[in-house]
Structures are given as C-alpha cells and as structure tokens.
N, C-alpha and C positions, 0 to 999 in steps of 0.2 A: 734657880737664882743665877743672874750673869754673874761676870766679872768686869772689871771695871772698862774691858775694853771691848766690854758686851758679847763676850762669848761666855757660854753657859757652862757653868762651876762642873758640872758633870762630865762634860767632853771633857775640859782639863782634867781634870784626875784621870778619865780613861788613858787619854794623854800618858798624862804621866807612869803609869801603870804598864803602859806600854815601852816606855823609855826607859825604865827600872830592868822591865825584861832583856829586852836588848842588851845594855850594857852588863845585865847578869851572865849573858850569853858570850859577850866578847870578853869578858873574864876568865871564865872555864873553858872556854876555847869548844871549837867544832869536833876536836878528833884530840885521843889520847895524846900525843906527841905537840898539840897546841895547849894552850893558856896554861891554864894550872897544872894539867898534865894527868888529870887525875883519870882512872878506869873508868870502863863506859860503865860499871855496873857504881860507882857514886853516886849518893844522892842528890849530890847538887848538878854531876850530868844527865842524872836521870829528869830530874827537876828542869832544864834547862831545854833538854833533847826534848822532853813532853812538851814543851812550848812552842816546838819548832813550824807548828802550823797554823802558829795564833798571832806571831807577836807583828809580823807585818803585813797582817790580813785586817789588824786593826790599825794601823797605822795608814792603810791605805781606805779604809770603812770611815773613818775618822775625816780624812781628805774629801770624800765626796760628800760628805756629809753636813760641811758646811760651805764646800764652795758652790759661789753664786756664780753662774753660767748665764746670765739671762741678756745676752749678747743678741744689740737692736741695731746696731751698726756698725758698719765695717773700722771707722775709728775707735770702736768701743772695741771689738773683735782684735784688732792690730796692737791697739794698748795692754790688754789683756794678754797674749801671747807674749809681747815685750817683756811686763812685767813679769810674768813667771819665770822670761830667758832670766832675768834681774836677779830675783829670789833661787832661783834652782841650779841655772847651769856656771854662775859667775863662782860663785862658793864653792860650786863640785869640781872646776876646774881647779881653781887655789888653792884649796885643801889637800883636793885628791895627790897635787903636783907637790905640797908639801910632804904629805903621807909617804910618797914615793921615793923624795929624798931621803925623808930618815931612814927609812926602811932596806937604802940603801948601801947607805952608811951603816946601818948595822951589820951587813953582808948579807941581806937577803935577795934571792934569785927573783925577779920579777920580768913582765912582760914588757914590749918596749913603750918608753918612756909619752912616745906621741902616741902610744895608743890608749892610753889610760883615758882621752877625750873625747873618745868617741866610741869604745867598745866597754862592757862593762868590765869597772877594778872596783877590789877590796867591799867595802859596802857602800860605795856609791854610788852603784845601780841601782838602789833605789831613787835617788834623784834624778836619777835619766831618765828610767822608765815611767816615774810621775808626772813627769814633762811632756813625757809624749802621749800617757792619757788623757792628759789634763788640756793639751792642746788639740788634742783627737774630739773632746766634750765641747770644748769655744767654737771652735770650726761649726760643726755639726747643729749646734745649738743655733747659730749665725745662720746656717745655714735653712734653718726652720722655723727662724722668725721669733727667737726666742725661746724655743720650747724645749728647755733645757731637759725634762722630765723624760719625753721624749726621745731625744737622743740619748739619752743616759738607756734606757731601756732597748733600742735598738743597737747600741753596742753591747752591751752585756750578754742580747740572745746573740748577735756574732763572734763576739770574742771567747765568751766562757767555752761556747765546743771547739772552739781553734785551741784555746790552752791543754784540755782534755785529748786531746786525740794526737796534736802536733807532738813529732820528734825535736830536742833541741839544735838550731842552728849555729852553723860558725863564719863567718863572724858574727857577735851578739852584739850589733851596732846598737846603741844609747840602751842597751838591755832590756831590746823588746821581746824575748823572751819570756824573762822575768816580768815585763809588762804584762801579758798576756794572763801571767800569774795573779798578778795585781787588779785585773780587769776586775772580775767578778766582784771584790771586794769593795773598791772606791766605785764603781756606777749602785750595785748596789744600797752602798752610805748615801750617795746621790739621790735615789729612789727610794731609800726609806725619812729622809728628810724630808721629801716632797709628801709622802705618807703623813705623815704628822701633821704636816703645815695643815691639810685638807683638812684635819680632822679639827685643829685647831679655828678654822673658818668655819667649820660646821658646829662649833660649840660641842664636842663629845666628850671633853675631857680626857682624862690619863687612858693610858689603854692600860684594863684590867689587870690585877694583881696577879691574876691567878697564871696567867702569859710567861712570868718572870719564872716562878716556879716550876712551868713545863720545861721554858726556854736551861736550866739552871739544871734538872733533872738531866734533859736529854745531854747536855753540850757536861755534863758528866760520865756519861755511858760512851760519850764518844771522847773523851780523855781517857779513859780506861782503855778504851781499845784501842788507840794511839798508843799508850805504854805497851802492850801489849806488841803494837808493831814495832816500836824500836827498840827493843828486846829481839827483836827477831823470833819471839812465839808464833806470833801468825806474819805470814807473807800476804802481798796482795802485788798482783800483776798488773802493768800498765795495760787499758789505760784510768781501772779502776783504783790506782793507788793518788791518781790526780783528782778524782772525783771524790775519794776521802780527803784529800787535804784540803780542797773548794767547801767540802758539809763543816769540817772541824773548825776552819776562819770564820765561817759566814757562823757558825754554833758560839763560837768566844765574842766577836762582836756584839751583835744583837742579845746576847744574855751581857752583855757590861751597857748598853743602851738602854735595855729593860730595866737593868738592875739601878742605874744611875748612882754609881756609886760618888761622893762627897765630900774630900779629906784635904784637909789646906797643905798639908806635904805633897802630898798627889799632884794638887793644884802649882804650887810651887814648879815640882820638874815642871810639869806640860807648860808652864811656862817659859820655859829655860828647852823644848826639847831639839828645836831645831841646832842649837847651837852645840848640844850636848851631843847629837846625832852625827855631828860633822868629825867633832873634836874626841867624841870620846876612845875611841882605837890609842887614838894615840898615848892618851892620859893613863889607862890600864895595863897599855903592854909597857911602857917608861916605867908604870912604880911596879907592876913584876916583875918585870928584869933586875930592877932595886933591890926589891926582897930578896928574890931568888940569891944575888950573890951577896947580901948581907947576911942573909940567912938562911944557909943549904945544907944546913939539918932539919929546919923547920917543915911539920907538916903542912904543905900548900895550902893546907884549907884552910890555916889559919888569916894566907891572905886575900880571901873573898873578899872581906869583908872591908876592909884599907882598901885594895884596889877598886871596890866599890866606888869610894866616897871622894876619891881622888879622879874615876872614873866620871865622874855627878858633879864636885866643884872646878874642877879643871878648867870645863871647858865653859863654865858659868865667868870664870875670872876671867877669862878670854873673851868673852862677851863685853861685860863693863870696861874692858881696857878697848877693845876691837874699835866699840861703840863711840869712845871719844874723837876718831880722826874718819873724818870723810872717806880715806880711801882704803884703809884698813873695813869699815864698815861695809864696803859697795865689795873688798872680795871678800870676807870673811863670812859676814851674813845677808847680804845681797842686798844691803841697805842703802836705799840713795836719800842721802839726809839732804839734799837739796829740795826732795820734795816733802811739801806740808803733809802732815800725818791726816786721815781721812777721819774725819767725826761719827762715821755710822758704824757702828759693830760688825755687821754685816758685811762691809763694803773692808773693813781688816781680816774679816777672814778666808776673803779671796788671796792675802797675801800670806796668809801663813801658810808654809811650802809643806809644813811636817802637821798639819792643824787635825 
C-alpha cells in the first residue's frame, strides 16, 4: 500500500525504524564519557553498539532504492544534480554551521569553522557522502543512456572492494570515505528495486515467504556475532572486519525489505526523517544537559526516554515552523517553494534526500 505521496507504507516505517535508531544512538552517546554516560557493558549501549552496522546501511539501502536515475539528457542530468545540491548540501551547510555555533558556545573543542563544508563534521557526513553517490549514479546513468541498473551495478563491483581494502584518508573531503562505506548499500537498494520491478513486469508476484525467514534467521546469527564483536569476545582483523560490517547492512536491510514491516508510527517518523536527521543532535544533547543539571542524582537511564521524544518532536516543530517562510525552508530543509510540487510519486522520491 502507498502513501499519499505514493511512496510505499513499507519503505516508510523502514524509514522510520531507522530514524528511531539513530536518534537512540545520539542519546547514549558513542563512548562512556558521551550521552548518557552510561558503561559499555549497558543494555541500552549494548542495544545501541549492536546496531552500529545496520542503522545507516539502511538508510542508505533505502536511498537507492527509490531513486529514480533514469537520466536521457543532459538538461535532465544538470537539473538532477542541482536538485540534490538543493535538498543535501544547502541544509548541511545551515545546520551543520548552526550545530557548530552552539557547540561552541557551550565550550566544546571543534575543528575549523570553514571546514565543517567541505570535510566531514558531526553526522553530517552523511549528507555529503550521499551527494556524491547519488551524483556519481546521474552522471553514469547519463552517461549510458539511461541505464541506471547498470550503472548502479558497475559501481558497486568498484567501489565495495575499494571500501574493503582501502586505508582511511586525511583530508575526508565531502566524506568520501564514509562514501565508499555507503556504496554497497544505496547501489545495492538501487539494484534490488530494479529486481522487483522485473519481476513485477513479468507477473511473478511476491517473492516467496520462505526468503524472509532464511533472510530473518541468518541477519540473527550475524547480530549475535556482532555482540559478540563489541564485547571484544572475538576480534576480527582488517580487512575482514569491513567485509563483516558490508554482510551485517546488506543482512538488516533486505530482511526489513523482505519483511515489510507496516506501522502508522513508523510511518509517521519516516515522514518526518529527513528533518529529524538534521535537527536531532541538537534537540537530545539541549534536554540532557537539562536533565543532567536538574537532576544529578538521577539514574541517566531514566532520561532515554524524555530525550527520546524531545529528540523525535523537536525537530518535527522545526519543520512546520521552517516550512512557513521561503527562505527558512530553502536552508533548513532544502525546500524551494517556488517550485510546484511534482504529481508523480516516483518523480518525489528523487527528492527525498534521507528516502
């Protein structure tokens, strides 16, 4: 079943599933001395760290998976890249520049100020580096007449063994590092959309039930051993600890594809996530600092749950407020309300940057 703006109820809630994650993750913080503060042996760090090779494996699966690449001219190719600058890099710039401020104002040590826009800060590399796959598929595609499947395929066999093998670079200009990270993921989404479509032309119907259960068995034996590796029980040497974290995305992805999970809250975030994605650092670390010195007896865990929701509506009221003024919208969420909204489902989910 779509949604009204003809994106299908099931991406959203993956969506959304994924944006719960995330924001779970910038609450509890990466390392004992961040978010909540809590030990790595927690179960909400354990819960958190366990997720650490899923949540923007789907977020990038997700990306390829509904955008439409199918670029026949060079006007259509130039518009396309535009647009994404629109959606991606206008927002990453104003946020990130706000992020930076407060962060600095609160006295935290950061990198220089002009570089936040062009090398990767905070988690806004992932907007960088979806930029430059997403630009790297239009080119390519352009460049093949269309054959967007295609090129999605022939990056994926170059990029996945560059990710795997290559040492991290300095400077990590627009976080093509983490790009490279992302690669496998969004051409993949790319190429299993295109999967379907075929199948959907050829009248086959659903793919088998029985897929979801293999897919749902295995991508659990490979969270197990995941716990297992952030625990430090078992080690794994590069450049096999990259080739675990490429089986564990591509394993969470395609079992929530298979699975199609369905839930009008789910739906809800995924609607809300690009705004949420941008905004929400901010909104979780403001109301734990809150707590924290309202209440510094309290066990931290109790404020998961608050900086949750504050994490989730924050940056939702940001959105409805953003949305009223032209130029609040064009940097906040990349929105140019001068132009008419597109009629085709399809043709909006080239524009969703986080989709």
């Amino acid at each position: 079943m779509a949604t009204r703006s003809g994106r299908l109820e099931y991406v959203e809630s993956i969506r959304g599933m994924a944006c719960l994650m995330l924001v779970s993750f910038h609450v509890v913080g990466s390392a004992e001395d961040e978010g909540l503060g809590l030990n790595y042996l927690h179960p909400l760090r354990i819960f958190n760290d366990g997720l650490d090779n899923s949540r923007m494996a789907i977020f990038a699966f997700i990306s390829g998976f509904v955008l439409s690449a199918m670029i026949l001219s060079s006007d259509k190719l130039q518009s396309s890249i535009l647009s994404k600058a629109r959606r991606l890099l206008i927002p990453m710039a104003a946020v990130s520049a706000l992020h930076y401020v407060l962060r600095s104002l609160a006295g935290e040590e950061q990198q220089p100020f002009l570089s936040i826009f062009f090398v990767q800060y905070a988690h806004f590399w992932f907007l960088q580096a979806m930029f430059v796959l997403t630009t790297a598929l239009l080119i390519l595609s352009f460049l093949l007449k269309g054959q967007s499947d295609k090129a999605a395929l022939i990056l994926l066999v170059v990029l996945t063994p560059a990710f795997i093998l290559l040492e991290r670079w300095n400077p990590n200009v627009l976080a093509m590092y983490q790009g490279l990270y992302l690669a496998p993921f969004f051409y993949s989404g790319h190429l299993f959309a295109a999967f379907l479509r075929r199948r959907r032309e050829a009248d086959l119907g659903d793919l088998p039930r029985w897929l979801t259960v293999a897919a749902g068995v295995f991508l659990a034996g490979m969270l197990a051993f995941n716990l297992l590796y952030i625990l430090d029980i078992v080690t794994i040497a590069r450049p096999w600890s990259n080739v675990h974290r490429l089986i564990v995305g591509l394993a969470s992805a395609l079992f929530l594809f298979l699975l199609k999970p369905n839930a009008k809250f789910l739906v809800l975030v995924g609607s809300y996530t690009y705004v949420i994605y941008l905004f929400h650092v901010i909104f979780t670390a403001g109301s734990r600092t809150v707590l924290f010195k309202l209440l510094p007896n309290v066990d931290p865990t109790w404020f998961f749950v608050p900086c949750m929701l504050i994490g989730l509506t924050g940056p939702i009221l940001v959105q409805h407020l953003a949305i009223k003024n032209s130029v609040t919208a064009l940097l906040f969420l990349g929105i140019d309300k001068s132009k008419k909204p597109r009629s085709e489902g399809v043709a909006k989910t080239v524009e969703a940057p986080l989709a």
